[in-house]
C-alpha positions as MATLAB code, in Angstrom:
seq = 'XXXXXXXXXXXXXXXXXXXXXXXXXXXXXXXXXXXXXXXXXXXXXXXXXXXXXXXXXXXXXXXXXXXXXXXXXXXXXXXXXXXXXXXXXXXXXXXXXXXXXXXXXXXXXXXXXXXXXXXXXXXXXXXXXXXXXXXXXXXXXXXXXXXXXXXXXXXXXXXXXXXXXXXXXXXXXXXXXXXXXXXXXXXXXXXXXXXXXXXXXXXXXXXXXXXXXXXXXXXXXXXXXXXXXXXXXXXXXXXXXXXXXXXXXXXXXXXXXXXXXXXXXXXXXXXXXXXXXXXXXXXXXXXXXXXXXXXXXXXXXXXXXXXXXXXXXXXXXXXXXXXXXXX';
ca = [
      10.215  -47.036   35.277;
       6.502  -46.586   35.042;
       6.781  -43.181   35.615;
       9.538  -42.964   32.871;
       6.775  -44.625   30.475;
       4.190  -42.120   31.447;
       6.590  -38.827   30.829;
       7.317  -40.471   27.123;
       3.779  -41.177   26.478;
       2.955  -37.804   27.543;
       5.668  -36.344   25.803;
       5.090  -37.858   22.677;
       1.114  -36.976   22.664;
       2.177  -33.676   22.988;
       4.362  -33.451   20.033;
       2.019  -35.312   18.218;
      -0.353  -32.760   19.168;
       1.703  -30.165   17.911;
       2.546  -31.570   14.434;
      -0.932  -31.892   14.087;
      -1.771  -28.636   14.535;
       0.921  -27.372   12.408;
      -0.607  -29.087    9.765;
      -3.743  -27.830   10.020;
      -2.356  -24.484   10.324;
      -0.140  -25.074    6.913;
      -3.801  -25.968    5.262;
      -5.838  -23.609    6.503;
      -3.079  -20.878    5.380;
      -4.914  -18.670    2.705;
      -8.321  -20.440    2.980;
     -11.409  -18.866    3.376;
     -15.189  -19.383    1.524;
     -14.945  -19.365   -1.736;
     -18.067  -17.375   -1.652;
     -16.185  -14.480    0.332;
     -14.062  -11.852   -1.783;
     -11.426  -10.011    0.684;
     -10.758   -6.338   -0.430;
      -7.386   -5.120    0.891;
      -7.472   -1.271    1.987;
      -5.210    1.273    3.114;
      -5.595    5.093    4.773;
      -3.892    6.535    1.659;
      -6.072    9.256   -0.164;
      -4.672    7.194   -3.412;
      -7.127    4.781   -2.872;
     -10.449    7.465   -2.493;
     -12.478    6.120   -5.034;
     -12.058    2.641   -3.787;
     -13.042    3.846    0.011;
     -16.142    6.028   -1.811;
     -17.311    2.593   -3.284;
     -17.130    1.275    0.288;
     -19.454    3.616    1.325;
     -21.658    3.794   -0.671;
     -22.012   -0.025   -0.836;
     -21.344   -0.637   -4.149;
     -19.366   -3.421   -4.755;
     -21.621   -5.347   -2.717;
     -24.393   -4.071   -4.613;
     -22.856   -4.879   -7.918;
     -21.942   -8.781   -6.278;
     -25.019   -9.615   -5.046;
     -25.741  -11.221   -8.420;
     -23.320  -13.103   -7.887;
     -23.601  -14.366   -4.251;
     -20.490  -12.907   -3.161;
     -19.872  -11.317    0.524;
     -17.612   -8.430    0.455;
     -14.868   -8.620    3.380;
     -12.671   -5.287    3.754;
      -9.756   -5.991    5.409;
      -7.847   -2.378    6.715;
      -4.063   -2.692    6.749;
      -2.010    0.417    8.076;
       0.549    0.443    4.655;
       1.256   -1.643    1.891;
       4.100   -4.208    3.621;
       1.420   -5.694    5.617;
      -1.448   -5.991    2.897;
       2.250   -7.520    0.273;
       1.969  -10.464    3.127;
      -1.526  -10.989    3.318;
      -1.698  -11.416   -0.194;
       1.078  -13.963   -0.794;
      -0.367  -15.835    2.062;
      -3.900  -15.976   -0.040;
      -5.872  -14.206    3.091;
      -6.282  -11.533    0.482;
      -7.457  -11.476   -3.036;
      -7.681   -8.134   -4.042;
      -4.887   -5.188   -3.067;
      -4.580   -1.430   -3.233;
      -0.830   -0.508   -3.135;
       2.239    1.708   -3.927;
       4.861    0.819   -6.207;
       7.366   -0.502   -3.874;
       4.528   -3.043   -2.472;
       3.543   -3.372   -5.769;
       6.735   -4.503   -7.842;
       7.186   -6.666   -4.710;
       4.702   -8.825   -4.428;
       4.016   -9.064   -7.983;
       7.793  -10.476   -8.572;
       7.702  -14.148  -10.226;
       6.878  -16.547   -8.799;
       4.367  -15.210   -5.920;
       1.425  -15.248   -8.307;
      -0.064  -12.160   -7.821;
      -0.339   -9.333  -10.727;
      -1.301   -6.119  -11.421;
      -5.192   -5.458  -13.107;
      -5.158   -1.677  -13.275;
      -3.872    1.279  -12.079;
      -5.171    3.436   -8.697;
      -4.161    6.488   -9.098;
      -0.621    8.592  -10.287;
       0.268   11.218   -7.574;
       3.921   12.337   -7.279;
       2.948   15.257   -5.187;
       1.480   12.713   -2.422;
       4.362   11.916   -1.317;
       6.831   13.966    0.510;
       9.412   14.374    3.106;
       8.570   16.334    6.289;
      10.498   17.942    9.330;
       9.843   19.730   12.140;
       9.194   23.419   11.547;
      11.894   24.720   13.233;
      14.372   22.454   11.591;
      17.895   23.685   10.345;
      17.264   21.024    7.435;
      16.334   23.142    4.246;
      17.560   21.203    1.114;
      18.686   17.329    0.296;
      22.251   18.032    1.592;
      20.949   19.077    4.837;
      19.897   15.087    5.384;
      23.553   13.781    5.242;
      24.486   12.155    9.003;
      20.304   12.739    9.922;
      17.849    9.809   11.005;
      15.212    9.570    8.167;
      12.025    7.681    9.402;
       9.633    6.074    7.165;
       7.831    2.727    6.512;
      10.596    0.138    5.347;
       9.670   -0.985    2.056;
       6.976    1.231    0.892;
       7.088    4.435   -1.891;
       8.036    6.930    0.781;
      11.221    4.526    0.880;
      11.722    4.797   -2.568;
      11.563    8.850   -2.312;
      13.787    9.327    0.357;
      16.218    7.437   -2.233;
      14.882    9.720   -5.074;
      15.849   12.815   -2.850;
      19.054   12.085   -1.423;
      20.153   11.502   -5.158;
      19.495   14.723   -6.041;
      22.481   16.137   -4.299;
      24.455   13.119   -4.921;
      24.285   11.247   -1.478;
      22.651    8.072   -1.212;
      20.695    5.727    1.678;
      23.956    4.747    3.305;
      24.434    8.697    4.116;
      21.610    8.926    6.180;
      20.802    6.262    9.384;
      17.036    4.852    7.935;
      14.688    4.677   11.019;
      11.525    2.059   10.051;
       8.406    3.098   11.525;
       5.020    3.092   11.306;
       2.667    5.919   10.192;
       0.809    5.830   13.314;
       3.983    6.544   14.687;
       5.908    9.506   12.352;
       4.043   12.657   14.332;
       5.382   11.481   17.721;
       8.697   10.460   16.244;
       9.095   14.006   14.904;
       7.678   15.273   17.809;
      10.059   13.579   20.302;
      12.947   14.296   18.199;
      13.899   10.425   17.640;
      14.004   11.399   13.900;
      15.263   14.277   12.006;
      12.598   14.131    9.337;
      10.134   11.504    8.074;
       8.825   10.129    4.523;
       5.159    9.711    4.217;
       2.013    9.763    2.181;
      -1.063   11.714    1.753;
      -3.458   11.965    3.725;
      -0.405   12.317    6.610;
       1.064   14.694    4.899;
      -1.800   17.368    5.019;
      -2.700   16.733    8.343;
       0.652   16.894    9.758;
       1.500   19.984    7.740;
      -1.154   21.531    8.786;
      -0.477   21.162   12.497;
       1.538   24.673   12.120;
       4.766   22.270   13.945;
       5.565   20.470   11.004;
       6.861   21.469    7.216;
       7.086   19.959    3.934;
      10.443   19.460    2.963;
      10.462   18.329   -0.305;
       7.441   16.909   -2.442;
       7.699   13.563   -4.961;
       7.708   15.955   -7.911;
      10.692   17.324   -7.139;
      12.715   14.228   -7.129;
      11.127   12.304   -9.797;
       8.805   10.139   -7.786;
       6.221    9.138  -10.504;
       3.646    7.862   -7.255;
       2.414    5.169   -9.345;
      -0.224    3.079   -7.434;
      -1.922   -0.374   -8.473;
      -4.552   -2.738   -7.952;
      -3.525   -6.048   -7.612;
      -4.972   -9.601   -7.601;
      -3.970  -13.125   -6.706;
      -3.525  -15.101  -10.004;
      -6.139  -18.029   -8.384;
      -8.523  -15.320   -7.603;
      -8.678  -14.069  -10.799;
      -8.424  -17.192  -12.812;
     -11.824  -18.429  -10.720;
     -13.590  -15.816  -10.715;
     -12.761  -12.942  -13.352;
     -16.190  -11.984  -13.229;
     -16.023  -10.645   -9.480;
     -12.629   -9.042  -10.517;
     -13.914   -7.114  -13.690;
     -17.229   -6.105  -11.083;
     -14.951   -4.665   -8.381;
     -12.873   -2.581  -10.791;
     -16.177   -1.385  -12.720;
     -16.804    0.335   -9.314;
     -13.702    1.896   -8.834;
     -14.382    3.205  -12.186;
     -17.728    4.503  -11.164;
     -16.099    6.193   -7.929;
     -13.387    7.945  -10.068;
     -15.764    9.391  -12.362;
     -18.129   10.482   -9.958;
     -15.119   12.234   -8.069;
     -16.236   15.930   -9.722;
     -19.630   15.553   -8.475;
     -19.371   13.858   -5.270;
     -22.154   14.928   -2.438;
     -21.301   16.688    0.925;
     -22.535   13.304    3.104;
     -19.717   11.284    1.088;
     -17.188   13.844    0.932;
     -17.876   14.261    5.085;
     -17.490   10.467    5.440;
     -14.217   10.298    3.860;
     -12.924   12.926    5.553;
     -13.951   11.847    8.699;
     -12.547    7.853    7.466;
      -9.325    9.429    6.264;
      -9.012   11.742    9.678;
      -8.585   15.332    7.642;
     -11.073   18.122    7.252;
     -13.572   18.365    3.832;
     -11.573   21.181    3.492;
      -8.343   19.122    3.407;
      -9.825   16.190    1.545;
     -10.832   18.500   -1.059;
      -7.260   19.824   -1.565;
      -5.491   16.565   -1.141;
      -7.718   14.924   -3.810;
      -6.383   17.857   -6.204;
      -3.276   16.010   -6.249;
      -4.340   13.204   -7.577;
      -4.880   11.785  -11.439;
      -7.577    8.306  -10.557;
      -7.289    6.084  -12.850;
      -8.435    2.736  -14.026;
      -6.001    2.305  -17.302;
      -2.576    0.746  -17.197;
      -0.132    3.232  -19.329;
       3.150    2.920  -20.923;
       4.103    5.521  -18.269;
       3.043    3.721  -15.465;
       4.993    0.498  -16.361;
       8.048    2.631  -17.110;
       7.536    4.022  -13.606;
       7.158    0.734  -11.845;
      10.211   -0.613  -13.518;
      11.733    2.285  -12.304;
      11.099    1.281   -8.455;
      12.398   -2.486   -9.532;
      15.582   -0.420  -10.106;
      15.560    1.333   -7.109;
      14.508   -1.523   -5.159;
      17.749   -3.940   -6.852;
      20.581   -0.849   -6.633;
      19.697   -0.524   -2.678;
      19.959   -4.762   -2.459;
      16.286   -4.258   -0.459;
      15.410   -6.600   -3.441;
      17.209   -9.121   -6.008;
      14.821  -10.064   -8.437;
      15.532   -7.872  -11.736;
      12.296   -8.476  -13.958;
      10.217   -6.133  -16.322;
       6.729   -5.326  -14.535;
       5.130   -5.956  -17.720;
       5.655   -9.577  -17.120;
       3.299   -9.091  -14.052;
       0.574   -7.379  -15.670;
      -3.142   -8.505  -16.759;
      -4.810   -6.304  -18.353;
      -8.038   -8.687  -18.963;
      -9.839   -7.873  -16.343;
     -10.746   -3.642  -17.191;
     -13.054   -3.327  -19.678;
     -12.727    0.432  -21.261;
     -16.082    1.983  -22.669;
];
């Protein structure tokens, strides 16, 4: 009987234990100093200028006023960086339009402040250079690997349209990026979806090929900077700071020094060489345009019609455009 008791006591210390730490846990979600801003980053070269302003120190330079630390937090794609967001571990984002649109649906209080960059050509579908696969038809009955949920998603969509097929004629492999050379490589996909700077460095391994490009398919490559509504509404003056440097990065793009191009290539894993030719295909920006909302509402589209996503909304409804200060 004693023995009994003893079980049940322990038993019940445990669970208590365990409730208690799941509470902690559910109040600790999204917490961090309020004197810490966390800067969500990717390895896309549609985020350069915010990766130059990391280098050179600038946004902690321009903070410092304010008594802000800087935390950059690297994320391998946009899905990842959607979830840190919504779980307030994040305040500030640099994403593609699928993350984009997603995490900025209503209701997870998070919106858009300004635009990254437009690129259509930084997208694009590759296979190996061998490969009997030539044009969009080619892709019907073929494994298609990309990141689940991201813009390359959306262009694989984009492409198979063009000859009239559609996701379900193609088996969707989800991957990582880290992942797509081997995957090619090993022959566990037929072709793969990605992003710059992936695309030039893969295509320039002399195995690989571009098989189409975002341009051809309509892919606007619309890419945003977004903020958690909280953030913002406490402190719009570290928002409007951060995206004053991003400015300053995209207009010192022309002249930018061989030690900072070097670094960027070396951050991004390409050659100056490459960096210098990927950048081309880029149009920074700080400005949210007409174009770019009709573009985003675009990916809501694409996003509903493949059932990936069922929340039908205008973008617009999502946007602040408070925070940018034009000259």
């Amino acid at each position: 009987m004693r023995r009994n008791t003893v079980v049940t006591i322990f038993l019940f210390s445990i669970i208590i234990f365990c409730l208690c730490l799941c509470a902690c846990s559910f109040q600790c979600v999204g917490k961090h100093d309020d004197k810490e801003v966390h800067i969500a980053i990717q390895p896309s070269a549609a985020f350069v200028p915010l990766y130059i302003a990391k280098e050179k120190g600038w946004i902690e330079e321009a903070l410092k006023e304010y008594n802000i630390k800087v935390v950059w937090q690297e994320f391998e794609s946009g899905p990842p960086m959607t979830d840190s967001l919504l779980a307030g571990d994040s305040d500030i984002g640099v994403i593609g339009d699928v993350p984009t649109v997603t995490v900025c649906a209503p209701g997870n209080d998070v919106s858009v402040i300004a635009i990254a960059a437009q690129a259509a050509d930084s997208y694009a579908i590759l296979v190996p250079y061998e490969s009997k696969i030539r044009k969009a038809e080619d892709l019907k009955g073929k494994k298609v690997a990309t990141t689940y949920g991201s813009t390359a998603h959306n262009m694989i969509e984009k492409y198979l349209n063009t000859a009239g097929l559609t996701i379900n004629d193609i088996e969707l492999v989800n991957t990582t990026v880290g992942d797509t050379q081997a995957i090619l490589e090993k022959g566990l996909a037929d072709a793969i979806s990605i992003w710059e700077p992936n695309v030039t460095r893969l295509a320039g391994t002399g195995d690989i090929r571009i098989l189409a490009s975002g341009s051809e398919c309509g892919l606007a490559g619309t890419n945003a900077i977004v903020v958690r509504d909280k953030y913002g509404k406490d402190h719009p003056e570290i928002v409007t700071a951060i995206l004053a440097q991003y400015k300053r990065a995209v207009d010192g793009l022309p002249k930018m020094d061989a030690a900072t191009l070097t670094a960027l290539s070396d951050e991004l894993k390409v050659t100056p060489g490459q960096m210098k030719r990927i950048i081309a295909k880029f149009n920074y920006s700080v400005t949210i345009t007409d174009e770019d909302i009709a573009a985003l509402n675009d990916t809501i589209r694409f996003l509903n019609d493949s059932k990936i996503f069922r929340k039908d909304y205008d973008i617009s409804e999502s946007v602040d455009r408070s925070f940018y200060k034009e000259d």
